[in-house]
DSSP file (Angstrom, degrees, kcal/mol; ACC not computed):
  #  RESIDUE AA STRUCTURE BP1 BP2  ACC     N-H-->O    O-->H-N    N-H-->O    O-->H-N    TCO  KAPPA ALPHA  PHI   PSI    X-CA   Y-CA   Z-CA
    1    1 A X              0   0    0      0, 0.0     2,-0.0     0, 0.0     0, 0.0   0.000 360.0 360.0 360.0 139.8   34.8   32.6  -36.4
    2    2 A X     >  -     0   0    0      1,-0.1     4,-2.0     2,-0.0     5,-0.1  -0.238 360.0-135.0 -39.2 136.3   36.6   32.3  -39.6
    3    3 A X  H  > S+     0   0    0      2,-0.2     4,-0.6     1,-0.2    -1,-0.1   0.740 108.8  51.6 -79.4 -26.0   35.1   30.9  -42.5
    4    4 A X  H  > S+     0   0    0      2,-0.2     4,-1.3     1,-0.1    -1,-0.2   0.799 111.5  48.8 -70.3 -36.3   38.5   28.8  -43.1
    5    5 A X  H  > S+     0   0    0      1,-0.2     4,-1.3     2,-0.2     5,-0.3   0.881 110.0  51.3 -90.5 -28.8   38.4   27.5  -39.5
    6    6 A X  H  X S+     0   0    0     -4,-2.0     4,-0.9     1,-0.2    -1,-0.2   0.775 105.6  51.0 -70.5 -18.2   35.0   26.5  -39.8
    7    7 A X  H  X S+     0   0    0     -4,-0.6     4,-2.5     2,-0.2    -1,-0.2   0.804 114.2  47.6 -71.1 -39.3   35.3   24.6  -42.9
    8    8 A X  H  X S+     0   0    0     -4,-1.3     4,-1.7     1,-0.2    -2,-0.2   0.750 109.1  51.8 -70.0 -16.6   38.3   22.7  -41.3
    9    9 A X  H  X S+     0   0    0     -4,-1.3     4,-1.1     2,-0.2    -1,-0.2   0.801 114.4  38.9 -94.8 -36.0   36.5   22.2  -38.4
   10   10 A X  H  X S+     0   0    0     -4,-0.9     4,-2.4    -5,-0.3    -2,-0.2   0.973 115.2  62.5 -65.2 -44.2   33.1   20.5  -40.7
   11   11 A X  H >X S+     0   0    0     -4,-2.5     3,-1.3     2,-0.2     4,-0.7   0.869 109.4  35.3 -72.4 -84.3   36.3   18.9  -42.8
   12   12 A X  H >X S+     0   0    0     -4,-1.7     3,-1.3     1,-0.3     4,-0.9   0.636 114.9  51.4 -49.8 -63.3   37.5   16.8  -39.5
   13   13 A X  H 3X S+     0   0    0     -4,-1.1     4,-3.0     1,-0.3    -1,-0.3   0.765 114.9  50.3 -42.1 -58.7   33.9   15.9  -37.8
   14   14 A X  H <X S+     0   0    0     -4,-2.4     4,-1.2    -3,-1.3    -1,-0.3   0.899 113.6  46.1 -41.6 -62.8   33.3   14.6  -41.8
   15   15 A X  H <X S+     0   0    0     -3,-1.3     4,-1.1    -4,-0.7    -2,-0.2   0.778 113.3  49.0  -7.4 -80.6   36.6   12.6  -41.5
   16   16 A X  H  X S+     0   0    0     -4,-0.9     4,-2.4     1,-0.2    -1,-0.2   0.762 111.2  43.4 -15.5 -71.6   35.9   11.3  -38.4
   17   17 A X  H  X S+     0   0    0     -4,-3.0     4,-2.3     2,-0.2    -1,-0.2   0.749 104.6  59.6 -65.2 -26.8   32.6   10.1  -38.9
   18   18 A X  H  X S+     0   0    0     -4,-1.2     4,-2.1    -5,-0.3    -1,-0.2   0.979 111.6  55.5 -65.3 -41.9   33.4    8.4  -42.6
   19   19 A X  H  X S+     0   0    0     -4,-1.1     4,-1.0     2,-0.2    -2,-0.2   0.824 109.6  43.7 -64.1 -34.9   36.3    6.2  -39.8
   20   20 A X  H >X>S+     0   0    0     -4,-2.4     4,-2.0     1,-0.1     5,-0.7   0.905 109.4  51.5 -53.4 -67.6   33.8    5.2  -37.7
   21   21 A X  H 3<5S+     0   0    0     -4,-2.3    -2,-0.2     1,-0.2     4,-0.2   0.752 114.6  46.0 -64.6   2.8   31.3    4.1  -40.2
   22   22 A X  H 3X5S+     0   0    0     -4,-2.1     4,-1.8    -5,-0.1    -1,-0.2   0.733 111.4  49.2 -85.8 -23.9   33.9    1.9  -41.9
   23   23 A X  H <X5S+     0   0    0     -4,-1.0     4,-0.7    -3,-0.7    -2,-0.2   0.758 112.3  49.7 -80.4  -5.0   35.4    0.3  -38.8
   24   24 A X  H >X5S+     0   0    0     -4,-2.0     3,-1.0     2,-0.2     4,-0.8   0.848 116.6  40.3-105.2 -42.5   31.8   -0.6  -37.5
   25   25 A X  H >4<S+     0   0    0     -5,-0.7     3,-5.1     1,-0.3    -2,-0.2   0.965 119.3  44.0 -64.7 -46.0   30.7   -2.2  -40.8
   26   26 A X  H 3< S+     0   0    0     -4,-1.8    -1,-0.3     1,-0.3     3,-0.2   0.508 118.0  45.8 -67.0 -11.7   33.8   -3.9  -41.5
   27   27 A X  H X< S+     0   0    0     -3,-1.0     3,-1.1    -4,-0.7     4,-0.3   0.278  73.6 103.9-114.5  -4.7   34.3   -5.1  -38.2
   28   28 A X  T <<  +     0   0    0     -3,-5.1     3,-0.3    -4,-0.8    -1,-0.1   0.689  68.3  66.6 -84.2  13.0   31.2   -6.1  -37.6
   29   29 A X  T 3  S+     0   0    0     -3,-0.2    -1,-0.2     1,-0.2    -2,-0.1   0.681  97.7  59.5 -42.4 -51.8   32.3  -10.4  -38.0
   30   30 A X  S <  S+     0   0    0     -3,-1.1    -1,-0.2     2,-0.1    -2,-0.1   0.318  72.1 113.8-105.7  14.5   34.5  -10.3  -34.8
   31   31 A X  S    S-     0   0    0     -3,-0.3     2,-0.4    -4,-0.3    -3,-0.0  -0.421  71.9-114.3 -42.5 133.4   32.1   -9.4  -32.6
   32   32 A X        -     0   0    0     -2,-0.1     2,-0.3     2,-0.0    -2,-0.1  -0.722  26.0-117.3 -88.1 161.8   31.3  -12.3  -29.9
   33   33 A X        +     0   0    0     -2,-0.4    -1,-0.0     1,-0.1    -3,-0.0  -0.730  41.3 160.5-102.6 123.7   28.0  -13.9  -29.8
   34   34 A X        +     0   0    0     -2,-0.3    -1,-0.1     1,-0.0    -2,-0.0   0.035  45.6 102.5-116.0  22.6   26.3  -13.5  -26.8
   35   35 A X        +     0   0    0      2,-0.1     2,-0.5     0, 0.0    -2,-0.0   0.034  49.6 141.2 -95.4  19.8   22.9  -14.3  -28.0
   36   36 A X        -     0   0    0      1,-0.1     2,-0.5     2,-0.0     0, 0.0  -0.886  50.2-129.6 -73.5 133.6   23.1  -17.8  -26.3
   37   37 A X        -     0   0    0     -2,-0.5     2,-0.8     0, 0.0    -1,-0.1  -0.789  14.4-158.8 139.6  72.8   20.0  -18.9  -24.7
   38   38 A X        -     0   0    0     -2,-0.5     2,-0.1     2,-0.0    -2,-0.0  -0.536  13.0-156.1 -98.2 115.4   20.1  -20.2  -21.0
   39   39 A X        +     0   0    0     -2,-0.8     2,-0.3     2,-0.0    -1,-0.0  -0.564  16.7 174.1 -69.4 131.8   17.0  -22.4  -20.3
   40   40 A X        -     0   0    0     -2,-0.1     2,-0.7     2,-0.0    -2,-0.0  -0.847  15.7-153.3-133.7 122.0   15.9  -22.7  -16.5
   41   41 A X        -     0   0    0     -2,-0.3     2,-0.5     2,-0.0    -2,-0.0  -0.844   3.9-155.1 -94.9 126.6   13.0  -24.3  -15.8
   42   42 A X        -     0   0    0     -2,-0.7     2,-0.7     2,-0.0    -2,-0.0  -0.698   9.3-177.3 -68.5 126.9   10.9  -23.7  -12.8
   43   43 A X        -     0   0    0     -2,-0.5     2,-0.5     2,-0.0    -2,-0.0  -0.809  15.2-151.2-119.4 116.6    8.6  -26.0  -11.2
   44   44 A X        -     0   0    0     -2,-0.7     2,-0.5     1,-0.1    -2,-0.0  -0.695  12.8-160.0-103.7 120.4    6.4  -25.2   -8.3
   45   45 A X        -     0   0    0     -2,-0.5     2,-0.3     1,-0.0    -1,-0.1  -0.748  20.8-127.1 -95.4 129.2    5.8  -28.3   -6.5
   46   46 A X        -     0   0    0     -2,-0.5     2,-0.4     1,-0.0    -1,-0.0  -0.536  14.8-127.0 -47.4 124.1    2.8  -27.8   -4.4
   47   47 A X        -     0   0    0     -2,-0.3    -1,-0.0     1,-0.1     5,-0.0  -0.761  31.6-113.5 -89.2 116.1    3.1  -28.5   -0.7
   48   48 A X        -     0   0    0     -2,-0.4    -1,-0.1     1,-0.1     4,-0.1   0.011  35.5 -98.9 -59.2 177.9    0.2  -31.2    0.5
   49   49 A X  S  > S+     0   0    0      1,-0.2     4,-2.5     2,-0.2    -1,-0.1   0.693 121.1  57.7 -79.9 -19.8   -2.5  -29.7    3.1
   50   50 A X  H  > S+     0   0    0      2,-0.2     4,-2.5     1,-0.2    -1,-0.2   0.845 106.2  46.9 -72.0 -41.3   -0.4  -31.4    6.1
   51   51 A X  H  4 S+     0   0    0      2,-0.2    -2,-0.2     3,-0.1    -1,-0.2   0.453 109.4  50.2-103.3  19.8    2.6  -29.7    5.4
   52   52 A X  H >> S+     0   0    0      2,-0.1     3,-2.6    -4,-0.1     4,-1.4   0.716 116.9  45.7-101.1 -74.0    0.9  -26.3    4.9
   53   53 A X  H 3X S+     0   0    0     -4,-2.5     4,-3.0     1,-0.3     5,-0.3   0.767 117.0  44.0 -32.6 -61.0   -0.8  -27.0    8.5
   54   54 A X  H 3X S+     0   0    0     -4,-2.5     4,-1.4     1,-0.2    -1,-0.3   0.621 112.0  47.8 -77.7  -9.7    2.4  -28.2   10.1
   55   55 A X  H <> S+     0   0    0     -3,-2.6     4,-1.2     2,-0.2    -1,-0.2   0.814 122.5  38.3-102.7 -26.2    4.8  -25.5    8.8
   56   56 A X  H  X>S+     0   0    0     -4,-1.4     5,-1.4     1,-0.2     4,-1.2   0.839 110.3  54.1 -79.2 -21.0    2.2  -22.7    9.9
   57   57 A X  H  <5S+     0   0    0     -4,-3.0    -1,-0.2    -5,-0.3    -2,-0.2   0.833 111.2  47.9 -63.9 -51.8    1.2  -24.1   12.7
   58   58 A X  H  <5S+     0   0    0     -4,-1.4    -2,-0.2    -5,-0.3    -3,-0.1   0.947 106.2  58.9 -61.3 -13.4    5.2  -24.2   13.6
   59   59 A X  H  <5S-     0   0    0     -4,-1.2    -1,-0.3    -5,-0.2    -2,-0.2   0.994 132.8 -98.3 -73.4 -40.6    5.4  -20.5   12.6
   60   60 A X  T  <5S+     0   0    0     -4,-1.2     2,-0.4     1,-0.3    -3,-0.2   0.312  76.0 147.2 133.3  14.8    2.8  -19.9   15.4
   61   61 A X      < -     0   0    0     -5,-1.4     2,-0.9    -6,-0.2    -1,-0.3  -0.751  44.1-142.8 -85.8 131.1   -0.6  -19.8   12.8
   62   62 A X        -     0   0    0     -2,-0.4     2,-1.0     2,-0.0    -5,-0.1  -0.771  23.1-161.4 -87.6 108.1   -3.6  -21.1   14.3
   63   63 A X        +     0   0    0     -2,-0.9     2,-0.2   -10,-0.1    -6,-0.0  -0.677  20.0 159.9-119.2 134.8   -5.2  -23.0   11.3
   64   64 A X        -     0   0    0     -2,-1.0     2,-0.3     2,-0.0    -2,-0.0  -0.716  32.1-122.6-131.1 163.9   -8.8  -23.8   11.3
   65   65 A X     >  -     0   0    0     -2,-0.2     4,-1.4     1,-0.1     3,-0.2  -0.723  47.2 -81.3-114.9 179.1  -11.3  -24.7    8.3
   66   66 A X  H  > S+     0   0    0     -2,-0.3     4,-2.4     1,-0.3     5,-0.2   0.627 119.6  46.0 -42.2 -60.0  -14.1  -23.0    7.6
   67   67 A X  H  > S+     0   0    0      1,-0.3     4,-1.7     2,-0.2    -1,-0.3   0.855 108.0  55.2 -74.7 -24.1  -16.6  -24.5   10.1
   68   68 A X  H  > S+     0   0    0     -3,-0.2     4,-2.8     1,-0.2    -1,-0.3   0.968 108.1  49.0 -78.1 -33.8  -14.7  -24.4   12.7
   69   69 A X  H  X S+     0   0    0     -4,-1.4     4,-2.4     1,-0.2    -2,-0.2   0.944 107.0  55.7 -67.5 -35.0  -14.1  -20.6   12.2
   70   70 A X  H  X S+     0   0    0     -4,-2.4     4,-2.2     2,-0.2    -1,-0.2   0.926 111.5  47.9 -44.5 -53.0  -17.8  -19.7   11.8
   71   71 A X  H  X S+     0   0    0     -4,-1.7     4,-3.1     2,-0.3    -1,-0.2   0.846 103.3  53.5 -54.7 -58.5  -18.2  -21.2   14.7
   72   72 A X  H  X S+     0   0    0     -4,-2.8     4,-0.5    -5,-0.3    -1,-0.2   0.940 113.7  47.0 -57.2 -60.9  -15.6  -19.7   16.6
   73   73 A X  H >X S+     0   0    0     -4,-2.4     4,-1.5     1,-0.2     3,-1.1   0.800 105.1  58.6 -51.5 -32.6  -17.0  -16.4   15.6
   74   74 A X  H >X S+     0   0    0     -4,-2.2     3,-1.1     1,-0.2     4,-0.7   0.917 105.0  46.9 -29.2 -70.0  -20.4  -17.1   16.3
   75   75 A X  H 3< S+     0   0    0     -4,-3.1     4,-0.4     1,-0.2    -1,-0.2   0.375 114.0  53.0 -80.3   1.6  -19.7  -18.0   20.2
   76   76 A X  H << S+     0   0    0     -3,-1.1    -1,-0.2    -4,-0.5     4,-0.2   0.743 107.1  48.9 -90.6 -34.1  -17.6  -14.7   20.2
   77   77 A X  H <X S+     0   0    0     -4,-1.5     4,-1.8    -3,-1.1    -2,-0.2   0.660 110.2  55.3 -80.3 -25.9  -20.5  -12.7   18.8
   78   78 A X  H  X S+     0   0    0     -4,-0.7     4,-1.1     2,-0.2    -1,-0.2   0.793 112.5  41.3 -69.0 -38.8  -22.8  -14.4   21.6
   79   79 A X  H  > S+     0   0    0     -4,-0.4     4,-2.5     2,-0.2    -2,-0.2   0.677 105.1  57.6 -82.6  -6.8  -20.7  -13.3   24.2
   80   80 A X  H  > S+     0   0    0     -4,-0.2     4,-5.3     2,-0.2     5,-0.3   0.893 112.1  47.3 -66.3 -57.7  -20.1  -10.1   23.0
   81   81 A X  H  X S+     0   0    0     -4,-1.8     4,-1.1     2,-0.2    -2,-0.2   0.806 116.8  46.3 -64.1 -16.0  -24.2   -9.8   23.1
   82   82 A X  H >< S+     0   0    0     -4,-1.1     3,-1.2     2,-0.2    -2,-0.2   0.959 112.0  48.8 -82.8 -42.4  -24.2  -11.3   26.6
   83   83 A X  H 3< S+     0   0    0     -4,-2.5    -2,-0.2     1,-0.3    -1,-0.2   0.828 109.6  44.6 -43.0 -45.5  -21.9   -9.6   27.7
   84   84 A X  H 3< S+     0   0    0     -4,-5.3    -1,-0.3     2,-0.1    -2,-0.2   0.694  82.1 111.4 -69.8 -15.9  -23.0   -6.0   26.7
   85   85 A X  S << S-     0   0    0     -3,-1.2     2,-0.6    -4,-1.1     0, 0.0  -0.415  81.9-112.2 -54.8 132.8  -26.9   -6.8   27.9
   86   86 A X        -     0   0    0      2,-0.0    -1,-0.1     1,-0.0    -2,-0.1  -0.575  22.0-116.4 -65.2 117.4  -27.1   -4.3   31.1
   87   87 A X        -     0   0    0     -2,-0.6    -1,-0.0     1,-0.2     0, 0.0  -0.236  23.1-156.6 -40.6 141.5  -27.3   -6.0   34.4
   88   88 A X  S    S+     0   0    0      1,-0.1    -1,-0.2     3,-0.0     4,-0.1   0.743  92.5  65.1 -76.1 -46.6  -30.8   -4.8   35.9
   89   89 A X  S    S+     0   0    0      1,-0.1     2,-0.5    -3,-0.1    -1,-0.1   0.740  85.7  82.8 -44.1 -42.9  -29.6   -5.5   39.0
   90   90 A X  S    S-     0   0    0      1,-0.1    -1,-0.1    57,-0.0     0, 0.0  -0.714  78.8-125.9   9.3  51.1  -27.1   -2.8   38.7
   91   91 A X        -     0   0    0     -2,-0.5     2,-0.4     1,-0.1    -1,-0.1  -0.113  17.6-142.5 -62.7 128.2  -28.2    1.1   39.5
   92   92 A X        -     0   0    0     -4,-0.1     2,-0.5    53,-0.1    -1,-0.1  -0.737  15.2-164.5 -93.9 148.3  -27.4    3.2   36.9
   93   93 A X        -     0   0    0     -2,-0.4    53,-1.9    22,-0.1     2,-0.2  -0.990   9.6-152.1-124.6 140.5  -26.0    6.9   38.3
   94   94 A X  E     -A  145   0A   0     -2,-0.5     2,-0.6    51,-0.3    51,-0.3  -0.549   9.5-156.8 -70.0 134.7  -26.0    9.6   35.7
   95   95 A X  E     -A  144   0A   0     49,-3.0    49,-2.6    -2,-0.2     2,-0.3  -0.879   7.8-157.7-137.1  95.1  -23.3   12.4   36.3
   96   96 A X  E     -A  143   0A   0     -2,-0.6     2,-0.4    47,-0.2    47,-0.2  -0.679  18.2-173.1 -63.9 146.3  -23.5   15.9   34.8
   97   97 A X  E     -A  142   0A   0     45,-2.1    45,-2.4    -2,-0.3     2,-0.6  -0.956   9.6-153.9-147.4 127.0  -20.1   17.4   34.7
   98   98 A X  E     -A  141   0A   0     -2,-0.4     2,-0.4    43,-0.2    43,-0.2  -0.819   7.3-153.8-104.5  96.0  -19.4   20.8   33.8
   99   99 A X  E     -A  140   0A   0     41,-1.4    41,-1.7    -2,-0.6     2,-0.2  -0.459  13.7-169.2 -66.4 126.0  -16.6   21.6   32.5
  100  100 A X    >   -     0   0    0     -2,-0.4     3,-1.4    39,-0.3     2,-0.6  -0.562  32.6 -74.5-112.9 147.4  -15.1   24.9   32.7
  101  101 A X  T 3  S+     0   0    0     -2,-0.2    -1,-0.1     1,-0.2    37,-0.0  -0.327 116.1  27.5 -14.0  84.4  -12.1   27.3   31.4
  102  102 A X  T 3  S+     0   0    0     -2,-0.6    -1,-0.2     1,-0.2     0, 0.0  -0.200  89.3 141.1 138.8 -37.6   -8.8   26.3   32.8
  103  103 A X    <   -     0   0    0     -3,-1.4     2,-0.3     1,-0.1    -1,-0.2   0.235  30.6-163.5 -47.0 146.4   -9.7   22.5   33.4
  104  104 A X     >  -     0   0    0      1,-0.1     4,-1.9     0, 0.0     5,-0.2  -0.620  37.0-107.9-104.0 165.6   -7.3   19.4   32.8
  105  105 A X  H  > S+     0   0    0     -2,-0.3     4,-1.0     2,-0.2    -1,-0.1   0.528 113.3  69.9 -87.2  11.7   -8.1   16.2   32.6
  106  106 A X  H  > S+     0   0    0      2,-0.1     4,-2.6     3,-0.1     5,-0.3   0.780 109.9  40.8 -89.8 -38.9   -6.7   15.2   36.0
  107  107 A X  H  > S+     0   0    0      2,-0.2     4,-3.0     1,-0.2    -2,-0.2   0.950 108.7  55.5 -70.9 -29.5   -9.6   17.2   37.3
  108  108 A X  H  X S+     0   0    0     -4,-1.9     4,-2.6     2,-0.2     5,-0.2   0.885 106.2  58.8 -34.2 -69.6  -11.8   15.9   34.8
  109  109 A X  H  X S+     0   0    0     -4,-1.0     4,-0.8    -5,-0.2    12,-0.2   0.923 104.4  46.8 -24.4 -77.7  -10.5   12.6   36.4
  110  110 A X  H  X S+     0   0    0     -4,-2.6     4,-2.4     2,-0.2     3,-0.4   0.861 101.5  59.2 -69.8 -22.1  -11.6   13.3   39.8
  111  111 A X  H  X S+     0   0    0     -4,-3.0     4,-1.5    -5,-0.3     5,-0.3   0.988 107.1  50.2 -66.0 -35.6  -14.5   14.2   39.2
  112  112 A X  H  <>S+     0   0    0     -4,-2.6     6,-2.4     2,-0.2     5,-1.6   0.474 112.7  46.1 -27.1 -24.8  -15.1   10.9   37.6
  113  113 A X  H  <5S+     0   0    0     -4,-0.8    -1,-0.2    -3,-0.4    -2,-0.1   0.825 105.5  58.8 -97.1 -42.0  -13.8    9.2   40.3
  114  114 A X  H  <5S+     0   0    0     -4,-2.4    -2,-0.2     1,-0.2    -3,-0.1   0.921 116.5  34.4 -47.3 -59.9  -15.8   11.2   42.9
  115  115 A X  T  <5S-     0   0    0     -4,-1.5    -1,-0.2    -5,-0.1    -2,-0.2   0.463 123.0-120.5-116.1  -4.2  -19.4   10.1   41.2
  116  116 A X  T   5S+     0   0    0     -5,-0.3    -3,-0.2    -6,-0.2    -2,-0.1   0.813  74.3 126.9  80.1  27.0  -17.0    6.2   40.4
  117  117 A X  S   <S+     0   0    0     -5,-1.6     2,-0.3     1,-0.2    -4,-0.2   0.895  77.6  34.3 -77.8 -44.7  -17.1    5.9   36.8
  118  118 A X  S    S-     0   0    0     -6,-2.4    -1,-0.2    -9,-0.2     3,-0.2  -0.868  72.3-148.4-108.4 166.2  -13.8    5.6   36.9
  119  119 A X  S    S+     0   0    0     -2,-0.3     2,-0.3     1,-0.2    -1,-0.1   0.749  84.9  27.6 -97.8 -14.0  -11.4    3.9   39.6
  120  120 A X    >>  -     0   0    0      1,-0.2     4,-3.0    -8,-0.1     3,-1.6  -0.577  61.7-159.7-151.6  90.3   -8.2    6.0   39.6
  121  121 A X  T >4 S+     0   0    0     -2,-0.3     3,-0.8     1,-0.2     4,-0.3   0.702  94.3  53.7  -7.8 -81.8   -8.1    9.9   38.6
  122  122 A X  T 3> S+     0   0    0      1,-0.3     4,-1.0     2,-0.3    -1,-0.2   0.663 108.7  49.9 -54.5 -36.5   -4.5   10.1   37.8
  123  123 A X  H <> S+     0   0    0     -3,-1.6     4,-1.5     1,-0.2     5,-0.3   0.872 102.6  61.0 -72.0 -28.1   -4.7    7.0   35.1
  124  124 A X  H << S+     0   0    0     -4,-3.0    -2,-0.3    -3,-0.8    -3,-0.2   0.536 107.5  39.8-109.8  22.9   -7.2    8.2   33.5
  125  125 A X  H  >>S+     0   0    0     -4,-0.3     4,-2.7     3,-0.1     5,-0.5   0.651 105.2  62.8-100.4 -20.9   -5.4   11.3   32.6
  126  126 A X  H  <5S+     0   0    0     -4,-1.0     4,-0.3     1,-0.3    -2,-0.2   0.856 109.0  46.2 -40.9 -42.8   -2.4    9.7   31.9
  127  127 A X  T  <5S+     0   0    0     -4,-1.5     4,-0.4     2,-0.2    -1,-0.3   0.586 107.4  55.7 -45.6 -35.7   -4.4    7.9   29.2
  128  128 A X  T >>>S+     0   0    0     -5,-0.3     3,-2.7     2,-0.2     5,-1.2   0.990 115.1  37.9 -70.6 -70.0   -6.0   11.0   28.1
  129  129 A X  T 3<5S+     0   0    0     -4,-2.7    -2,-0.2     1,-0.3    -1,-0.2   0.705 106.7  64.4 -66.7 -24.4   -2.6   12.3   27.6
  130  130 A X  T 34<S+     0   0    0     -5,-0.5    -1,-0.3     1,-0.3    -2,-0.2   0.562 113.9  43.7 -91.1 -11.6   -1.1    8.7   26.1
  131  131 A X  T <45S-     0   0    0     -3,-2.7    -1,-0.3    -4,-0.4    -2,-0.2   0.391 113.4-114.4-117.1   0.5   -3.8    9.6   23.3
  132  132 A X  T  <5S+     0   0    0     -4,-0.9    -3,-0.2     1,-0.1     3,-0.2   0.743  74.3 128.0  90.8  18.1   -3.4   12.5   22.7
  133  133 A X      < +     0   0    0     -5,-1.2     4,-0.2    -6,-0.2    -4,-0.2   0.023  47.1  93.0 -96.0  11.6   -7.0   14.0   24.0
  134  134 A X  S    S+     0   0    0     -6,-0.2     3,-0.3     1,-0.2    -1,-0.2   0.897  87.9  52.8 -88.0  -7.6   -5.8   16.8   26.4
  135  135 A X  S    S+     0   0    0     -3,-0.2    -1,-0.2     1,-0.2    -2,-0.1   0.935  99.1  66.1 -51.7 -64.4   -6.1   19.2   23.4
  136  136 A X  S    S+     0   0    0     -4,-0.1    23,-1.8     2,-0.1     2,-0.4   0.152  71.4 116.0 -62.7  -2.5   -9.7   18.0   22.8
  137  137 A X        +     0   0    0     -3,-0.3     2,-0.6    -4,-0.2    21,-0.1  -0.720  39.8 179.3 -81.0 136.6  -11.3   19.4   26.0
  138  138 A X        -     0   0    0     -2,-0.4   -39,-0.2    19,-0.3    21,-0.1  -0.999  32.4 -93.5-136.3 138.8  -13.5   21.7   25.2
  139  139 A X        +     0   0    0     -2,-0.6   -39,-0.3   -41,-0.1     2,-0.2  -0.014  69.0  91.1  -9.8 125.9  -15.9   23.8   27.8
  140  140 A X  E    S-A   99   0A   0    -41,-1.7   -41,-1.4     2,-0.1     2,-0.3  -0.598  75.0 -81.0 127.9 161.4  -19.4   22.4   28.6
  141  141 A X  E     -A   98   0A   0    -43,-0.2     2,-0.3    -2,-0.2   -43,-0.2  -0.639  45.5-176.9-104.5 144.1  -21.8   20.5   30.5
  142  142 A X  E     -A   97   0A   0    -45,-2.4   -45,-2.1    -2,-0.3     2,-0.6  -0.991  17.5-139.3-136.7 139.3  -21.4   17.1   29.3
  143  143 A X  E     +A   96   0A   0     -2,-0.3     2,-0.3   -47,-0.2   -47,-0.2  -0.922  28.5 165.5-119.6 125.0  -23.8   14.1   30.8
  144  144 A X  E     -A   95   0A   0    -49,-2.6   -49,-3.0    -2,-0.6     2,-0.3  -0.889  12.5-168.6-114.1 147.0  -22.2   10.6   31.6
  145  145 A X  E >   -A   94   0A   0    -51,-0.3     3,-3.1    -2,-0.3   -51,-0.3  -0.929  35.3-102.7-134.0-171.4  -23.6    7.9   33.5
  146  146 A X  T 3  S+     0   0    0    -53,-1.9   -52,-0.1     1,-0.3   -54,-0.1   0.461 108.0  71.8 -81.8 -10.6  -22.1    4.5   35.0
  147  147 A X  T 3  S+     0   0    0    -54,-0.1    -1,-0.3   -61,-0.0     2,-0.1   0.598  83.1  95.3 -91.4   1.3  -23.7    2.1   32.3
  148  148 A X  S <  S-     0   0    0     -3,-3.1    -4,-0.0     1,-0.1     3,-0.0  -0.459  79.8-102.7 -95.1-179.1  -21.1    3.5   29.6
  149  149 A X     >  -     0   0    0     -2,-0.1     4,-0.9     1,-0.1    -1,-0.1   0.028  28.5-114.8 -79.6 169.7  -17.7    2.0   28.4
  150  150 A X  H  > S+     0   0    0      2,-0.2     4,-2.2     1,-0.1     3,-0.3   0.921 124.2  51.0 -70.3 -57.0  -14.7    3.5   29.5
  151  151 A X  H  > S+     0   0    0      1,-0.2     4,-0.6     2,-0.2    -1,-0.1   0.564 112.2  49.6 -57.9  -9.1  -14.0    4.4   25.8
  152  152 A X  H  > S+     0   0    0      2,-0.1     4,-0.7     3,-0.1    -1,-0.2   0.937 108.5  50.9 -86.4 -52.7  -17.9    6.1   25.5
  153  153 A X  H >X S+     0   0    0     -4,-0.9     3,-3.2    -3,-0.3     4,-1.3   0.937 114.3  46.7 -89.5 -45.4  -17.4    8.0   28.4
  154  154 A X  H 3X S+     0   0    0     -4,-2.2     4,-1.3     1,-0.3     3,-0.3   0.930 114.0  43.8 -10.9 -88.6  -13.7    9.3   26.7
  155  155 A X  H 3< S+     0   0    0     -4,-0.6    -1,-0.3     1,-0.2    -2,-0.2   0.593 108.4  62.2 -71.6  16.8  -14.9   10.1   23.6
  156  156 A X  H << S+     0   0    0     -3,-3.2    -1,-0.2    -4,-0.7    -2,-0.2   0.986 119.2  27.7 -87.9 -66.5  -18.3   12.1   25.4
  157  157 A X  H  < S+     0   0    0     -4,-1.3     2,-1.0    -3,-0.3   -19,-0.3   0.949 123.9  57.9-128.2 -75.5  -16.1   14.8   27.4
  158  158 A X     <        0   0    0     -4,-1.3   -21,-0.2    -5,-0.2    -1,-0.1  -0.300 360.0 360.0 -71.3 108.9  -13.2   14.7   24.7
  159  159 A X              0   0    0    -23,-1.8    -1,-0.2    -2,-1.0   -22,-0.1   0.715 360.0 360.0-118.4 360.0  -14.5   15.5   21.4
């Protein structure tokens, strides 16, 4: 570039700038004021303890105080423990199952069904599959017997 055109070119930008910064001072009176101030007050009115029951209760909330929920867990936790105590009465049969190279869990299945830990082969690989365990067979003698959960006997043979 030219030394002429670059001076003309600093010249204008100079110009420019001097026409702004007089119209912004001189101008600055007729601005409008928007600095006005809009008050809202909130109030949060508390709802009494009857119409917190009744509007959760409509929603489908079961609402209980304190004692009554202790409670509630309590008799859940007792029944859990009667329930899990093992019937004596009951014979337990223990089932080795050796699992081999090539097996599914539909064979897996009958044998299970065979020794009556479980009632129906073909559900319980569909479930195996519906979780996503048929990956997770893995070769080996594995020992179940008749007093475990459905969900022990699972995660014993799938690991």
């Amino acid at each position: 570039m030219r030394i002429n055109l670059l001076s003309s070119f600093a010249a204008g930008i100079l110009i420019t700038t001097t026409i702004c910064s007089a119209v912004y001072i001189f101008d600055k009176g007729n601005t409008a004021k928007t600095s006005e101030k809009i008050i809202v007050k909130q109030t949060n009115a508390q709802p009494s303890e009857t119409d917190m029951k009744n509007k959760l209760s409509s929603v489908g909330y079961v609402v209980q105080t304190k004692d009554e929920y202790d409670k509630t867990i309590n008799d859940a936790k007792a029944a859990a423990q009667k329930g899990a105590a093992p019937d004596p009465n009951k014979p337990v049969s223990k089932v080795v199952l050796n699992v081999s190279n090539g097996m599914t869990s539909i064979d897996i299945g009958r044998a299970l069904q065979k020794a009556n830990i479980v009632p129906d082969a073909y559900a319980f690989s569909k479930d195996i599959e519906g979780k996503g365990l048929q990956k997770k067979l893995r070769p080996g003698i594995y020992e179940v017997d008749s007093s475990m959960t459905y969900d022990q006997v699972v995660s014993t043979i799938f690991k």
